[in-house]
C-alpha positions, 0 to 999 in steps of 0.5 A: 491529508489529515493528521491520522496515523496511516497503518504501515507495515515495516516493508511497505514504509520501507518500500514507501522510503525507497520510492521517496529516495528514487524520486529525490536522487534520480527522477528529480534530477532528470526532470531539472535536466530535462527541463533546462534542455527543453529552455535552451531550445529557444521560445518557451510559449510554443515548446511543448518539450518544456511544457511536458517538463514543467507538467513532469516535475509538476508530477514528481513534486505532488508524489514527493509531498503525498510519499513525505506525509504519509510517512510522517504520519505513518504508524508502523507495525512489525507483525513479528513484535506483536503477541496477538496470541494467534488471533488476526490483527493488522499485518498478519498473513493468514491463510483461509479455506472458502467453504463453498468451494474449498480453494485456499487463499493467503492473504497479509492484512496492510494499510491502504497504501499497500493493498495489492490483491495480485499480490495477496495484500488487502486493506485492512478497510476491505470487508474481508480483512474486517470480518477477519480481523480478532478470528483465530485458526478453526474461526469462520469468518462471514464476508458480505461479497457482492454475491452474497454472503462469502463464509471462510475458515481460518487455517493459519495465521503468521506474524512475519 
């Protein structure tokens, strides 16, 4: 992973934090477990229980490293501190209009490491959250889709 500050928002490094902890306090733990269980069942080069072991805390390993960088490297952004005078930056919650059907979406703008569509979070690397990025509420926003040019009006943005 390169040295680049990596956008967070405070609940996705809190939620980056949490999941560090769990894999150090709980699934660690479980692995060394289940790894010395796995040894006492005898000849290690036939035991697939403690080939599958080593593979996991492998796996667990890898997850702590990636989650300890990102939040090294990790610049995070309080949407609430910041006075963008009402336009969209990083972090900002914003609900639009789709002009050719007239459906109403919310959508927060995140990093990378938090983008959920299911759950309304998009990168900020997305076309949309590019073509969203410095409007204001009555701005329309121009989204090159996959079918074409998608034209959206900003109804509302929120910092929270």
């Amino acid at each position: 992973m390169s040295n680049d500050k990596v956008p967070l928002t405070v609940a996705g490094a809190e939620k980056l934090r949490a999941e560090l902890h769990r894999l150090k306090t709980v699934d660690r733990p479980a692995a060394i477990t289940a790894i010395a269980e796995a040894r006492s069942h005898g000849d290690l080069a036939e035991n697939a229980e403690y080939d599958a072991a080593k593979e996991r805390q492998g796996f667990l390993e890898g997850r702590i490293a990636r989650l300890e960088s990102k939040l090294a490297h990790a610049h995070i952004v309080d949407p609430a501190a910041i006075d963008a005078e009402g336009r969209i930056v990083f972090g900002a919650t914003v609900d639009l209009e789709d002009l050719e059907t007239g459906e109403e979406v919310r959508y927060q703008i995140v990093g990378n490491e938090e983008a959920d569509i299911k759950h309304g979070k998009i990168s900020i690397e997305s076309p949309i959250a590019r073509a969203l990025i410095g409007k204001s509420v009555g701005d329309i926003a121009e989204v090159q889709a996959p079918a074409g040019v998608r034209e959206y009006e900003v109804l509302a943005v929120r910092y929270f």
